[in-house]
Steps between C-alpha positions, in 0.01 A plus 500: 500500500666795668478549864730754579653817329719502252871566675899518409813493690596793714599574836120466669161356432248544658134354585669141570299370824611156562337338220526765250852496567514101365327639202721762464790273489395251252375790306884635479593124466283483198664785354835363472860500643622334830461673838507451846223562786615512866284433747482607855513162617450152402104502560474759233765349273334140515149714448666633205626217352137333539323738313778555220398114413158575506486848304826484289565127413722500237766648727788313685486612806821443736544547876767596685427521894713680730663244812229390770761646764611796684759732393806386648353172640645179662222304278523409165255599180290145428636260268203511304504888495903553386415251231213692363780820510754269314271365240346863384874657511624215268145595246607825505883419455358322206607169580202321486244350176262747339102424630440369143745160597404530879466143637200216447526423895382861613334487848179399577351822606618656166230694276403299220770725243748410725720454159466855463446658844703269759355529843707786656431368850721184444753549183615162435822396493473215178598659228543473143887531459500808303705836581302807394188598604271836425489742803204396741190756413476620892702480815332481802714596841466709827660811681750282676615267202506813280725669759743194596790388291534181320781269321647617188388405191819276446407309790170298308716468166804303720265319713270297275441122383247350276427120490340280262444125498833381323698714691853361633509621838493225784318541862808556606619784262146698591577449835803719474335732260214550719732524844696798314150654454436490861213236455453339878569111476208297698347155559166627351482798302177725600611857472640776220858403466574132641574240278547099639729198312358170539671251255450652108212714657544834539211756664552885455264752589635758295433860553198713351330119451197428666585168544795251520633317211629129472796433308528102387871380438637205317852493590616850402223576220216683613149283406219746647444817640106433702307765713417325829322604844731662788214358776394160320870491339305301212569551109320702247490623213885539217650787422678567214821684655627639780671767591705588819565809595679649879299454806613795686609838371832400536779219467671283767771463250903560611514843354193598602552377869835678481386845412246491775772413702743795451206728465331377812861598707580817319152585635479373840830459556688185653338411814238457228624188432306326768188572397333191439352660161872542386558119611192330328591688199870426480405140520296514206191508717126674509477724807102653574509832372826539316294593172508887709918487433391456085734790397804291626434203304520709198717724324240747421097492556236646234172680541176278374481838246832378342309210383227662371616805309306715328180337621245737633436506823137534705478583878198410731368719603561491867896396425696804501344528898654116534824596331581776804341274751770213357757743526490574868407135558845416358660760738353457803566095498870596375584718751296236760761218390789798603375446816819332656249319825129398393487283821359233389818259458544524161828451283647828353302639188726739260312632278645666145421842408157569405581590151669192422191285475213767451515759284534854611183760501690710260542157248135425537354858460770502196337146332116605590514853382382424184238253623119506479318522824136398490267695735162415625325798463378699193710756314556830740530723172329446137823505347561178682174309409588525105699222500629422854152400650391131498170631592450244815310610828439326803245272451143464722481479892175278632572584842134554631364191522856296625502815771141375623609134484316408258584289169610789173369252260191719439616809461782416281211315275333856512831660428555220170102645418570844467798415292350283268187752422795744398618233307825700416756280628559155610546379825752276605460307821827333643548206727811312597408166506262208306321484867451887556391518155202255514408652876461824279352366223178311745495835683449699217286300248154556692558869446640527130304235381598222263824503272557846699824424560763395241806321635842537287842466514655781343424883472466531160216251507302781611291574251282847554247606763455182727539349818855270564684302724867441455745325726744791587654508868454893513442654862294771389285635231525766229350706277594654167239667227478146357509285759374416876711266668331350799707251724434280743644692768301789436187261543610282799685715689814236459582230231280215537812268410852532351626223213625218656884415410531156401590292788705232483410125716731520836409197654808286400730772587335551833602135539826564441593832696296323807688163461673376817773619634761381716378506845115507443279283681321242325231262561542122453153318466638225648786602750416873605671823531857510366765733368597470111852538480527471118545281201719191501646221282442128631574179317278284543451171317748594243316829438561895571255618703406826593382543821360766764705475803284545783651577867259381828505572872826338608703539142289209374565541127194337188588527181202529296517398152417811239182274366353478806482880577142522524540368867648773615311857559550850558508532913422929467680750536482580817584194678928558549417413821348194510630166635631239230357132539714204613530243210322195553328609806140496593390827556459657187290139404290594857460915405385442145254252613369733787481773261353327287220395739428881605506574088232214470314633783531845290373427187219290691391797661539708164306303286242515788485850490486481109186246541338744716528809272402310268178470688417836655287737333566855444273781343616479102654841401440693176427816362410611160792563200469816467597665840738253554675524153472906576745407816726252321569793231679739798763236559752672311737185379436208266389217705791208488415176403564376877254834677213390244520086599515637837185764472274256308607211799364772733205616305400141498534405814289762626244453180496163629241430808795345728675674758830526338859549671743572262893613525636712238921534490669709310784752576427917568401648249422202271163574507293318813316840647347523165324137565419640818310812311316283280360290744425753773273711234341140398407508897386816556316613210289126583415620803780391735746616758898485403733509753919512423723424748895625507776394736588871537393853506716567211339213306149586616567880368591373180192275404303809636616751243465262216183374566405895559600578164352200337185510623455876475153539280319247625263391757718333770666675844840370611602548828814443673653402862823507632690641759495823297168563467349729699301415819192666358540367136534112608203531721252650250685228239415229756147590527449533155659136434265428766169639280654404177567880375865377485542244208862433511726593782871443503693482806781277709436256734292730749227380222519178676374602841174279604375886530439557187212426326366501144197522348533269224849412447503293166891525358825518760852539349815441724828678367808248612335295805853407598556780626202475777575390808338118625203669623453740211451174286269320738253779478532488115444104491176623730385779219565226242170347462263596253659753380720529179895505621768660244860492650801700354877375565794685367681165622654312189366205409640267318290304204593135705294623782245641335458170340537289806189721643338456186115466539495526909599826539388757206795662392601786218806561398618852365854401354534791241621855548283766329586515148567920533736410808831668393824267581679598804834658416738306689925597606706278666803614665719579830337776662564832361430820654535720232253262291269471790461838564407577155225235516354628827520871326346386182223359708411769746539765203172287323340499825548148579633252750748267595534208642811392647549129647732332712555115615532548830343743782863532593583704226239769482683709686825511288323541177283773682796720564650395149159618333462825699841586421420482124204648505437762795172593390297247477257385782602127618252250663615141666308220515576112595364166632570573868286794500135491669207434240355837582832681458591324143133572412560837575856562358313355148252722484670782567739390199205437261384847571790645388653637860849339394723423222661210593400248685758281673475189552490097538350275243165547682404700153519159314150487436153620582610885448363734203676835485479590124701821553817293626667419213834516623636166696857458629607196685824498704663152487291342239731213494362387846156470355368203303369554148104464611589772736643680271241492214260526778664837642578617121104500463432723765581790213405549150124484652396832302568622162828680509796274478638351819847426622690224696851508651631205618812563659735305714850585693788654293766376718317113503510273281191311360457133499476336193087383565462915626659626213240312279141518680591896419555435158219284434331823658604697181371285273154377612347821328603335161452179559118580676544280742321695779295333741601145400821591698326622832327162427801264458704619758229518747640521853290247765304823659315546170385119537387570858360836408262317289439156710509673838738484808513171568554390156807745461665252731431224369649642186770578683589072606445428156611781257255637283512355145477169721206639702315577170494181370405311797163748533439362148514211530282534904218670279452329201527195747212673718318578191511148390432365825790292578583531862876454457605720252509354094800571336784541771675170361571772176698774717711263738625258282748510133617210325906426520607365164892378498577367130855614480443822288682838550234670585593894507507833332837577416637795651712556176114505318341718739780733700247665745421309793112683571436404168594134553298483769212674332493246202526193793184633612303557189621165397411319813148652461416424115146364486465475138633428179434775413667687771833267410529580129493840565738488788726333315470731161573766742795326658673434114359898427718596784768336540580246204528077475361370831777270626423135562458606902223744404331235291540248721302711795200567279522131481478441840218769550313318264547184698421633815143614421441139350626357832231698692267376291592174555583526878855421455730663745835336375709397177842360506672429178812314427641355190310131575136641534295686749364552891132619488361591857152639570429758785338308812581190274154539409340519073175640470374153309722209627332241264579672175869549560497089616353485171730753304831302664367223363466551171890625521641191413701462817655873408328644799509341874325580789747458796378418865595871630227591260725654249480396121880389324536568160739286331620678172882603379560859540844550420454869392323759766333670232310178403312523823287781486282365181488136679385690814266700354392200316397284799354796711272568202375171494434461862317851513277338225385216741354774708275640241 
């Protein structure tokens, strides 16, 4: 079926709306011959590509992105990014297989022809090894890669390596290969371009892949090329071949780094030497940003049209505006980096000429002038319609009923009515995701009726007059004579959710970017607060042993054996400060025990508090479906699977007859105010009074408007009271609270006075209580009696806790971003004005704001003056700790109403604060913050729907320590690796554990450490909730078997190189619980990094035996090569006459010595006989115990 008019190639076509112009496209891809669309930006080009899968299929569809960067920048394009370049210039170069012989091992997300249509997002880099290949059907690129230079065609024909299992080659052969190709040698590869030796294994994550490949050696032969995971690092699926291609757009090779050389001086001149660009590259080094000096790393550059000749070219139709806009961009920052002082301390920039790198606007009008530009609008002459006139219009508006707040639902139903009694066209309804398309679907049935609504997967299912519903991402509608397009922006006002990338698991390589390092505090169950200095090898018993080395109060050194790393725990990270514990003294024995008394006291009181709950009635809240589903539907996201737990907790507790009091965490903007919504209409529209209380005006404000706007249409009056509500507004809003015309009323803590009264108050919720001050919180322990309690905290939780307060304190958990949240764009680099300035100009010119932190109160000032000097116009604002409540309260309101630009301050904006139209956040000395802060401050932006961006910048003139350097790393990739709020979560400072438990539990937290903390509450409540009055289950946290039988027990250094890893895999092999858990640990271990040596072997084997020992209550095993010492904790067996029995039946093998401990006689020349003999006689014992 036809849905637009027939066109052909010329210079202009018209009637191509976004949507029509998609159709457009694959209409002119249909017809034949290769050609090129640019795009105004990537949006559009991704949109593009999107649809051309959807609408044209059979076409192979390559993208070629323009760098993430500024013009002239001191930041480099993304890995990822510059491979997706390299791999579509090498297609078009032709050196890569046809689609017919693409690869069996095409990505996951690929369309089901991959074969024949490979997924243009992520061109893989396994490859049949063929050399010719059919020009791609359609190039997709933007204004700035179309206008910017690239390598020469020679460069991809030089620079190329295909690899096969059979292959003579040798690790160490790649290794050099790869080196020359600029591939980054690390300990664990995780990003575009790094590749990692271990042994005969070989990781690569080649460029243009979407994933890392494996490479199994046997000597020099080459055994298996294997996809595997960059967080899990485990193995997947074979590939065929492999081919290698550059990882930059240039070589690190001697000629190359000689012509850069000589061209860099004849440039610059001498004193150019110095530069510390010219240095790093004269070594053979990577230096941030030197892909902007491209032109002298080659002897000539091409235009993107030189690979593409002949191919017809299509312009957006909003492109030729972006091309001029590019233009002067490139200008104004070249003649910026000409600015000899920029004051901000940085090293000299020389930029080349312009024209060196970019094309000229004379080249670019030259290569376009032939192009076809598609317009939005309708022919202006008749001559035009005949066969330059798609025949698309804008599509229809349902504005009336979203301008009176109300759902559109019905009158786009009446809209779908009148269409269908034409019955002259079909009509296409669009959605962007599974979840938005069943919310449609269950909103639209009652009105079309059953079977009124076909669902497919392609447009040319459509077949005549009819109702559909297609998953297309398209913002807005259109309309041609034989089609309506209907999407669900046009419905909702705003996509209801965006596909969700795949996300990969992060937890193990959380473990190992937040592994110890040397210097951190630790917490030794058994000896206290100490220093870890790092790893070291003792002999002990004839055995290697790795150990932590462990510094106390005095110098006081403990080794701690790498088996027995479960006794130590994370301290925080904020405790540099605190005092270490003397070895072998009493007082850490004499706090934990005091501590533990006041966390027994605690729980007692907790569980108390639990019991009563439990016990006092409240009114039982509900309210029919039907209004309440009519509210759900104006929430304009798709619930995530952590909001809906948390609304049907709340919706039950309130449905339940008992006076619930439950806490709901979750970061800002993750979704809590939205529980809040749900359960204050439950309250009112029963018959009950609401209150909300906010820690500040700002806050207060905020609830106000939404609840204003979600409310709007029904029966229920919201009031609010702050300091900025009028005198004559809060006392007609008090009287009506008083007489009940008020159902919900949101205000701070003057709420709280004993003056205020209600007439039937049935629902309070309390945003963050830790804010309030002591007597604030008394007065909400008074109003906490009968009445349903819902408390929101921004604070991060992490899953231990909420499990340690499991069942006395009713807790929710929102862990999950909202699936349309668009990832933060994150730089790291030195500070750099010219880069900075653009970002505050690119913000203020789409009427948003900035944030812009700093460590220390100290340095306001400094990066005041730096950020007035770049940018004079915009309106500043300070705010920081030392400040008086009032004062911060009102320097953040005046920000969230839009009376500044910037706002300046400390890391007071860590959480609690919703600006959606900041979307801008720059931190000065990010290095100085710790990665929860950091992910924590990052979060502050990307709140709305436009994309959001972070600079993290430290000191050009200091250098970063090796731990700073990485926490800002880790910040880059958390995005891909979705780790989120598990982060905030695991690197939990010991405020967030006193935020939650109160004052005088922060300090206890504080003498103890927090991960220590946690697990002593545990085991206080399920103690209290057994009824033991002492606490069951401490003997399991203070105590670890030592077992001595000779063995090097270790992980090589020469099998894993990287020390954070080490220690990762000591942990996660301390704490296996399972079989399970082991086999796959140890899969994993072989996946990764080959053989497991006999030390690596032998440590599983001593895991094993340790859990058996706790079983059996033995503390001790000595082995020698004439039998073994068994000795059991407090000399003490859980059923004394079975083991006399069990010794014996031993034949005299087994003695029980006066001291208690039991001798076994048996000849044990060889150490690696004693780990089966062990696990033997532990097995047996724990089966007298059953």
């Amino acid at each position: 079926m036809k849905f637009i008019n027939k066109i052909e190639f010329s210079n202009q076509i018209w009637g191509c709306p976004d949507g029509a112009n998609m159709l457009a496209l694959a209409d002119r891809v249909g017809a034949g011959g290769p050609l090129v669309y640019v795009a105004r930006d990537d949006v559009r080009m991704m949109a593009m590509r999107d649809a051309l899968a959807l609408l044209a299929p059979q076409a192979e569809v390559l993208m070629f992105p323009a760098w993430d960067c500024l013009p002239f920048d001191r930041l480099s394009p993304q890995g990822s990014l510059v491979g997706q370049r390299i791999e579509t210039l090498a297609r078009l170069r032709g050196l890569i297989p046809t689609p017919d012989n693409a690869p069996d091992n095409a990505p996951d997300n690929a369309p089901d022809n991959a074969p024949d249509n490979p997924n243009p997002d992520n061109p893989t880099s396994v490859t049949k090894n063929k050399d010719t290949a059919t020009p791609p059907a359609v190039l997709l690129t933007t204004v700035n890669a179309f206008i910017q230079r690239v390598p020469p065609q020679t460069y991809f024909a030089d620079q190329a390596l295909t690899l096969s299992p059979g292959d003579e080659i040798g690790p160490a052969g790649l290794a050099s290969f790869l080196g020359n190709l600029n591939y980054l040698r690390t300990d664990t590869v995780r990003e575009t371009g790094e590749f990692a030796v271990r042994g005969g294994i070989v990781d690569i994550f080649p460029p243009g892949s979407p994933a890392p490949v494996r490479l199994d050696f046997f000597g020099d032969e080459l055994e298996t090329i294997r996809n595997f995971d960059a967080a899990s690092q485990r193995g997947g699926e074979t590939c065929p071949h492999l081919t290698l291609r550059p990882v930059a757009e240039f070589q690190l090779d001697a000629e190359t780094i000689e012509r850069f050389r000589s061209g860099y001086l004849v440039a610059f001149g001498a004193a150019a030497s110095r530069d510390s660009l010219y240095e790093s590259v004269s070594a053979g080094r990577m230096h941030p940003g030197v892909e902007h000096w491209l032109p002298l790393f080659h002897a000539n550059l091409h235009t993107l049209s030189d690979y593409c000749p002949g191919w017809h070219i299509y312009l957006d139709h909003e492109a030729d505006g972006a091309i001029a806009a590019r233009f002067d961009q490139i200008m104004d920052f070249h003649q910026a980096r000409h600015e000899s002082d920029t004051g901000d301390g940085s090293a000299p920039y020389r930029p080349l000429p312009a024209d060196q790198l970019y094309l000229r606007r004379e080249e670019a009008e030259s290569q376009l002038a032939s192009a076809c530009r598609l317009f939005q609008f309708t022919a202006p002459s008749p001559d035009g319609a005949k066969t330059g006139d798609a025949g698309g219009r804008a599509g229809l508006v349902f504005s009336r009923s979203r301008a009176a707040g109300n759902s559109t639902v019905a009158e786009v139903a009446q809209a779908i009515q009148s269409e269908r009694s034409a019955a002259n066209r079909p009509i296409l309804l669009t959605v962007s995701g599974e979840g938005a398309a069943a919310r449609l679907d269950d909103l639209l049935s009652p009105h079309l009726g059953a079977g009124g609504l076909a669902t497919i997967d392609r447009l040319d299912a459509i077949a005549g007059p009819g109702v559909y519903l297609m998953q297309w991402g398209l913002e807005t509608g259109f309309q041609t004579d034989n089609l309506l397009v209907i999407s669900e922006t046009d419905i909702f006002g705003q996509r209801l959710s965006r596909p969700q990338a795949k996300r990969a698991r992060g937890d193990d390589f959380l473990r190992e970017v937040s592994s110890l390092e040397t210097g951190d505090l630790v917490v030794h169950a058994e000896h206290g607060i100490g220093r870890y200095e790092g790893l070291v090898i003792i002999n002990s018993s004839g055995g290697a042993h790795d150990c932590l080395q462990l510094i106390y109060a005095g110098g006081d050194k403990l080794y701690l054996p790498v088996e027995n790393i479960e006794m130590l725990s994370r301290y925080g990270n904020t405790g540099s400060d605190s005092q270490l514990d003397r070895l072998g003294g009493a007082a850490w024995q004499a706090r934990v025990a005091r501590i533990k008394g006041r966390v027994r006291i605690m729980a007692e009181q907790l569980i108390k508090i639990a019991a009563q709950r439990q016990t006092a009635n409240a009114e039982p809240l509900s309210i029919q479906d039907g209004p309440y589903a009519e509210f759900c539907d104006r929430f304009g996201f798709v619930e995530t699977e952590d909001q809906i737990n948390a609304i049907a907790d709340v919706v039950g507790d309130l449905a339940s007859g008992k006076a619930t009091d439950r806490l709901i965490c979750g970061d800002v903007g993750f979704g809590k105010t939205e529980v809040a919504l749900r359960a204050a209409f439950i309250a009112a529209m029963s018959g009950y009074q609401v209150a909300l209380v906010a820690p500040t005006t700002l806050l207060a404000r905020q609830h106000g408007r939404v609840f204003a706007d979600r409310f709007a249409g029904f029966p229920i009056k919201i009031g609010v009271l702050s300091r900025m509500t009028p005198t004559a507004t809060a006392k007609q809003t008090r009287a009506d609270m008083e007489t009940g015309d008020v159902q919900i009323v949101i205000g701070t803590h003057a709420l709280l006075a004993k003056s205020i009264k209600f007439n039937n108050l049935g629902l309070l919720i309390v945003d963050e209580e830790q804010h309030f001050g002591v007597g604030q919180k008394e007065r909400l322990k008074e109003l906490r009696g009968d009445i349903h309690v819902v408390t929101l905290s921004a604070t991060p939780i992490p899953r231990t806790l909420q499990m340690a307060l499991s069942g006395v304190r009713e807790m929710s958990l929102i862990a999950t971003p909202p699936v349309d949240r668009l990832a933060v764009r994150t730089f790291v680099g030195p500070w750099d004005g010219v880069v900075l300035r653009e970002a505050i100009q690119r913000e203020m010119f789409r009427g948003g704001q900035i944030f812009c932190v700093c460590p220390r109160i100290d340095d306001l000032q400094r990066v005041y003056d730096r950020v007035t000097k770049l940018a004079p116009e915009a309106r500043i604002l300070a705010a920081h700790g030392r400040m008086a409540a009032s004062e911060l309260d009102d320097v953040m309101t005046r920000f969230a109403d839009g009376e500044a630009d910037i706002l300046l301050s400390t890391n007071i904006v860590e959480s609690g604060i919703d600006i959606p139209s900041a979307n801008t956040m720059i931190i000065h000395r990010a290095d100085m913050f710790g990665l929860s802060q950091l992910y924590q401050l990052r979060g502050r932006v990307g709140r709305g729907r436009q994309r959001a961006y972070a600079y993290l910048t430290s000191d050009p003139n200091r250098l970063l320590t090796p731990q700073a350097r990485r926490r800002l790393e880790v910040m880059q990739t958390l995005d891909t690796l979705g780790a989120g709020f598990t982060l905030a979560s695991y690197d939990m400072d010991i405020r967030g554990a006193g935020n939650l438990l109160g004052d005088e539990q922060s300090g206890h937290v504080r003498e103890v450490g927090v991960e220590l903390y946690q697990e002593m509450l545990r085991q206080a409540v399920d103690a209290a909730r057994a009824g033991e009055g002492d606490g069951g289950g401490e003997a399991a946290l203070e105590w670890t078997p030592q077992i001595n039988l000779g063995l090097e027990v270790r992980i090589p250094e020469s099998y894993v190189t990287d020390l954070s890893v080490r220690l990762s895999l000591y942990r996660r092999i301390a704490n296996l619980a399972s079989e399970e858990d082991t086999d796959m640990l140890l899969a994993e271990l072989v996946d990764r990094f080959g053989k497991l040596p006999a030390s690596v072997r032998n440590l599983f084997a001593i895991i094993a035996l340790k859990q058996l020992c706790k079983l059996a209550n033995v503390e001790k095993i000595d082995a020698g090569p004439k039998g073994l010492a068994i000795g059991f904790r407090d000399n003490q067996f859980a059923k004394p006459d079975q083991l006399i029995g069990w010794i014996a039946g031993q034949a005299g093998r087994v003695q029980l010595r006066a001291d208690h401990k039991l001798i076994v006689k048996q000849t044990l020349p060889a150490p690696d006989l004693r780990p089966p003999i062990c696990n033997e006689l532990l097995g047996e014992m724990v089966a007298l115990l059953a």
